[in-house]
LOKEMAR-732260 format. One record per residue (C-alpha): residue number from 1; x, y, z. Coordinates in nm, 2 decimals. Example, Ala and Ser with C-alpha at 12.3 -4.5 7.8 and 13.67 -1.06 7.14 Angstrom:
BEGIN
+------+--------+--------+--------+
! vonu !      X !      Y !      Z !
+------+--------+--------+--------+
!    1 !   1.23 !  -0.45 !   0.78 !
!    2 !   1.37 !  -0.11 !   0.71 !
+------+--------+--------+--------+
//
This chain:
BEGIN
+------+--------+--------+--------+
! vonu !      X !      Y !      Z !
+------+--------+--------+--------+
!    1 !  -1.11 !  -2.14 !   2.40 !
!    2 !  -0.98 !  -2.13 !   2.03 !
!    3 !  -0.60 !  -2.01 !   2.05 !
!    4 !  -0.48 !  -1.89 !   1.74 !
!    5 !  -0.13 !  -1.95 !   1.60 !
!    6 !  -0.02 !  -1.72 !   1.29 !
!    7 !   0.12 !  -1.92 !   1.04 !
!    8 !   0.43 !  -1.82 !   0.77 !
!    9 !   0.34 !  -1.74 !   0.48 !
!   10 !   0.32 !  -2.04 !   0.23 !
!   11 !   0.45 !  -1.80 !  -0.03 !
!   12 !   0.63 !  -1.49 !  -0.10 !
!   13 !   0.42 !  -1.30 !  -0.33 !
!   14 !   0.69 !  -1.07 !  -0.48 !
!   15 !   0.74 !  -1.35 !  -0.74 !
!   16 !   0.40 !  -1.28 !  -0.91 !
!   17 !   0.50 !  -0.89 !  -0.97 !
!   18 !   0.63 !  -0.95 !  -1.31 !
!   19 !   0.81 !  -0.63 !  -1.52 !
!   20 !   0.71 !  -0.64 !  -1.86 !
!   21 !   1.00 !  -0.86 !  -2.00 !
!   22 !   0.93 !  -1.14 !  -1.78 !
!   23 !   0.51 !  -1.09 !  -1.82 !
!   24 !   0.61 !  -1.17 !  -2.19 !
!   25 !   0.80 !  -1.47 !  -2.15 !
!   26 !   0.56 !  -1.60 !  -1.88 !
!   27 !   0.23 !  -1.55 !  -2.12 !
!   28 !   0.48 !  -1.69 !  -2.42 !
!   29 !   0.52 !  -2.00 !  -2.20 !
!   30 !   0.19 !  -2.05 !  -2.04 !
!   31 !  -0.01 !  -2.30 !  -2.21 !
!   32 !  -0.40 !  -2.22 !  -2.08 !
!   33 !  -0.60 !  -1.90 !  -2.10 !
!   34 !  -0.49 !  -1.62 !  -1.95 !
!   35 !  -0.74 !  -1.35 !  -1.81 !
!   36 !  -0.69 !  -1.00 !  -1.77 !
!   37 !  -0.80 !  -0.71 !  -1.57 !
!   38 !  -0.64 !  -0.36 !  -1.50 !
!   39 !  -0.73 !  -0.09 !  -1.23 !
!   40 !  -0.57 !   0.12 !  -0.97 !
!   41 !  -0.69 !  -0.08 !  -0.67 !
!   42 !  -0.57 !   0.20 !  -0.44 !
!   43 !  -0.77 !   0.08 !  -0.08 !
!   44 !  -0.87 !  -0.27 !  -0.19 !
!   45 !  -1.29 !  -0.34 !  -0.09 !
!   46 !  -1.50 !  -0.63 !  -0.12 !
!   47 !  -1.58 !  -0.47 !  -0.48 !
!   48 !  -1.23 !  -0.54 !  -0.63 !
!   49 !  -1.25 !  -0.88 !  -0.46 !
!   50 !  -1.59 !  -0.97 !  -0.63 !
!   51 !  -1.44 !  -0.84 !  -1.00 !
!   52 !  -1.08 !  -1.05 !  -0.90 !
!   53 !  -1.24 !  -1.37 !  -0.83 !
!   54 !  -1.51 !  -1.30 !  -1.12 !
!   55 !  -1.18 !  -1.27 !  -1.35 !
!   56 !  -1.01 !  -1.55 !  -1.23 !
!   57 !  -1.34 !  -1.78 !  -1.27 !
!   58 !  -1.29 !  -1.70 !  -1.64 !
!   59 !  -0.96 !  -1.86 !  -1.72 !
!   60 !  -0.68 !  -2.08 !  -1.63 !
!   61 !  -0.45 !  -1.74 !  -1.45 !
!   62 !  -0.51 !  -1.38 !  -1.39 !
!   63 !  -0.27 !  -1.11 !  -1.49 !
!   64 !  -0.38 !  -0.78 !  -1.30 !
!   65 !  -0.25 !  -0.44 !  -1.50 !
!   66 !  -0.20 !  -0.20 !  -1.24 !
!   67 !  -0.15 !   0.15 !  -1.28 !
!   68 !   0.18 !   0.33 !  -1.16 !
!   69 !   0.19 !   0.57 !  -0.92 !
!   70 !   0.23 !   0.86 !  -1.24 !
!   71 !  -0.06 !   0.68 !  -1.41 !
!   72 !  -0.33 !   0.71 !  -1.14 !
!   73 !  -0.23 !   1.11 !  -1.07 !
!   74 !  -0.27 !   1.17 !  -1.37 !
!   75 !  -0.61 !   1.00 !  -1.41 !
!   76 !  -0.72 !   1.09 !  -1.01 !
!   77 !  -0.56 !   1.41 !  -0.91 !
!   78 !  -0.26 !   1.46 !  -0.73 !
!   79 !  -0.38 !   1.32 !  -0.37 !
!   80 !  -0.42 !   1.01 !  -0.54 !
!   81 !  -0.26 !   0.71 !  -0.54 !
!   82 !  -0.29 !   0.70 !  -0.13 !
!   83 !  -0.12 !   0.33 !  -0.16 !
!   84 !   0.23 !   0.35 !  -0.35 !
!   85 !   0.26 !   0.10 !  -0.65 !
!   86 !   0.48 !  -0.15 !  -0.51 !
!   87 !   0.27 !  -0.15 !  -0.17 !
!   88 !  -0.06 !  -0.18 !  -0.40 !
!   89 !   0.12 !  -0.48 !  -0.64 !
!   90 !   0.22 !  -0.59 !  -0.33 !
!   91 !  -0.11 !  -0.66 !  -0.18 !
!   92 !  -0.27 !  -0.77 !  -0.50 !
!   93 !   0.01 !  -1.04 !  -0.60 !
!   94 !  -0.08 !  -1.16 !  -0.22 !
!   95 !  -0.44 !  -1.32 !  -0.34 !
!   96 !  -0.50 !  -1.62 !  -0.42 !
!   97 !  -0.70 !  -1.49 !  -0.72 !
!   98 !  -0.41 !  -1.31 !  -0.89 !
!   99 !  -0.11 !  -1.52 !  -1.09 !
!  100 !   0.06 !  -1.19 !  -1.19 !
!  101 !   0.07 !  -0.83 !  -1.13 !
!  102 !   0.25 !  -0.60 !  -1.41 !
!  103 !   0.28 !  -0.24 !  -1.33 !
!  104 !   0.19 !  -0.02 !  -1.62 !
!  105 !   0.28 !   0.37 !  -1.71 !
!  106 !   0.09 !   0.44 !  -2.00 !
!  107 !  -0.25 !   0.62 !  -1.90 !
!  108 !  -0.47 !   0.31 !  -2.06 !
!  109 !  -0.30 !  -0.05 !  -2.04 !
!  110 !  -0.35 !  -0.11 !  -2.44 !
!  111 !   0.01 !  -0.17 !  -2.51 !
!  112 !   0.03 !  -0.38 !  -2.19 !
!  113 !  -0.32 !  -0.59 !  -2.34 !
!  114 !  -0.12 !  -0.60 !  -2.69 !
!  115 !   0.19 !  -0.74 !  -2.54 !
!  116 !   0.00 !  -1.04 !  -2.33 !
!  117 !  -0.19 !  -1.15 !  -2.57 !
!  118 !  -0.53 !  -1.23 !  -2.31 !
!  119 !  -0.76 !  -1.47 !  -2.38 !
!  120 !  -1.06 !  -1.26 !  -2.19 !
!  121 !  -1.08 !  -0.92 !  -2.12 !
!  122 !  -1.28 !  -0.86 !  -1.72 !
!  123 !  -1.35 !  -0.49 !  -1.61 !
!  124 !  -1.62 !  -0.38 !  -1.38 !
!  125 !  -1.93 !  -0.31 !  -1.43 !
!  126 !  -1.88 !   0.09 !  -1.46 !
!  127 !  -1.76 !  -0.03 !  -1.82 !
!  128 !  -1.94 !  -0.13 !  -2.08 !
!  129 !  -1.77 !  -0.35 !  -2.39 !
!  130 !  -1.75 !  -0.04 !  -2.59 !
!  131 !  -1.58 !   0.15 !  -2.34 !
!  132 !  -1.32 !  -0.09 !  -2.20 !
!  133 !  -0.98 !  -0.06 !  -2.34 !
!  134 !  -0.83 !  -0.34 !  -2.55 !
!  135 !  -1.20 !  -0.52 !  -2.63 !
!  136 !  -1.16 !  -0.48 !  -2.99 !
!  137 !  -0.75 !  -0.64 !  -2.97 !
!  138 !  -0.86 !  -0.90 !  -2.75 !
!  139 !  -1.18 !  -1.05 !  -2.97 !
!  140 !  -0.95 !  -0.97 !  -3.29 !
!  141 !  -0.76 !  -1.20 !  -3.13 !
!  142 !  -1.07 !  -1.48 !  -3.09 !
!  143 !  -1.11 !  -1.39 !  -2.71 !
!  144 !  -1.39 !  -1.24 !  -2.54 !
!  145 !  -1.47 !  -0.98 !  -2.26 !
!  146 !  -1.66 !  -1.00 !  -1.95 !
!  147 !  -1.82 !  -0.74 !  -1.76 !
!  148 !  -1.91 !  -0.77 !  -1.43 !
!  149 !  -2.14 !  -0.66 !  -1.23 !
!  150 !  -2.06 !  -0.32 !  -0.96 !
!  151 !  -2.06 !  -0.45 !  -0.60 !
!  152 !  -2.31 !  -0.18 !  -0.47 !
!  153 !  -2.19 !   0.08 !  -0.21 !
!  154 !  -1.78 !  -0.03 !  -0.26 !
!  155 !  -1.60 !   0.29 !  -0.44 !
!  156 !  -1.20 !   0.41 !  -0.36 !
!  157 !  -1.31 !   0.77 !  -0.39 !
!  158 !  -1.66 !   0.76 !  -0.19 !
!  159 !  -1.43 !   0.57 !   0.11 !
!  160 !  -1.16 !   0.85 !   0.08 !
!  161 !  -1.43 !   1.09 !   0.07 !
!  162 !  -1.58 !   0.94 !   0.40 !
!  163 !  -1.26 !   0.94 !   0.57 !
!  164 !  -1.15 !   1.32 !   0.53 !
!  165 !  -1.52 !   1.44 !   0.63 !
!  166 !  -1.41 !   1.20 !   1.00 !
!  167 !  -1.26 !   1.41 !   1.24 !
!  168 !  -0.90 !   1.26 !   1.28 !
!  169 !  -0.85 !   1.08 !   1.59 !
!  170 !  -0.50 !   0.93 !   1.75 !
!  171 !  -0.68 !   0.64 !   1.92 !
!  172 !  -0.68 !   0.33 !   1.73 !
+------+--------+--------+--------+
//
């Protein structure tokens, strides 16, 4: 028989939820390249996992933009977010994939992309380079962007979806 023991946590992962001050004097003092990626990553699936590790393959740290709670209602509808910001930064800064999480207001994270300064650019693969905000800052500024490939069958809204159509049940 395998007995299991939970473990503390090694870490605390508030540290990596950065406001923009400190996300500026953390990128002005990191020396490698930094990736970026944004998103609202409302009910995390194995999709955002494959485009977080993809990201993170691509540099030396990953900075996550994340949208605020006014950001994704406006850009989703007011049901949306389900997760609140902190609880979503929360969970994100908890991966080992993620160096930073930096909440952003703004309904595209351009100013956010302007202020770090990335050295790639990742978005899924619902993007192309021509849609993806920031491309053209990040390759004036000698970086590149990566697209990567949709995880088929993993989508925030289509699980929502499948959830409300589920009769509601108080076992668990």
């Amino acid at each position: 028989m395998v007995t299991f023991s939970p473990q503390p946590l090694p870490f605390d992962p508030t540290p990596r939820i950065l406001d923009w001050t400190a996300a500026r004097r953390w990128r002005d003092e990191f020396e490698g390249s930094v990736v970026f990626t944004n998103g609202v990553f409302d009910l995390l699936h194995s999709g955002h996992v494959d485009v977080l590790t993809a990201a993170r393959r691509e540099g030396d740290a990953l900075v996550v933009g994340l949208n605020s709670d006014d950001s994704v209602r406006r850009l989703k509808g007011p049901d949306r977010p389900v997760r609140s910001e902190s609880e979503r930064a929360y969970v994100l800064a908890a991966l080992a994939a993620v160096d930073a999480v930096v909440v952003f207001d703004q309904q595209t994270p351009l100013e956010l992309i302007r202020l770090l300064r990335p050295d790639v650019l990742v978005k899924g693969g619902d993007y192309t380079e021509a849609t993806i905000v920031g491309a053209a800052d990040v390759r004036a500024g000698g970086g590149h962007i990566v697209v990567v490939p949709i995880t088929p069958g993993h989508s925030t809204t289509s699980t929502i979806a499948r959830l409300r159509d589920q009769p509601s049940s108080s076992a668990h």
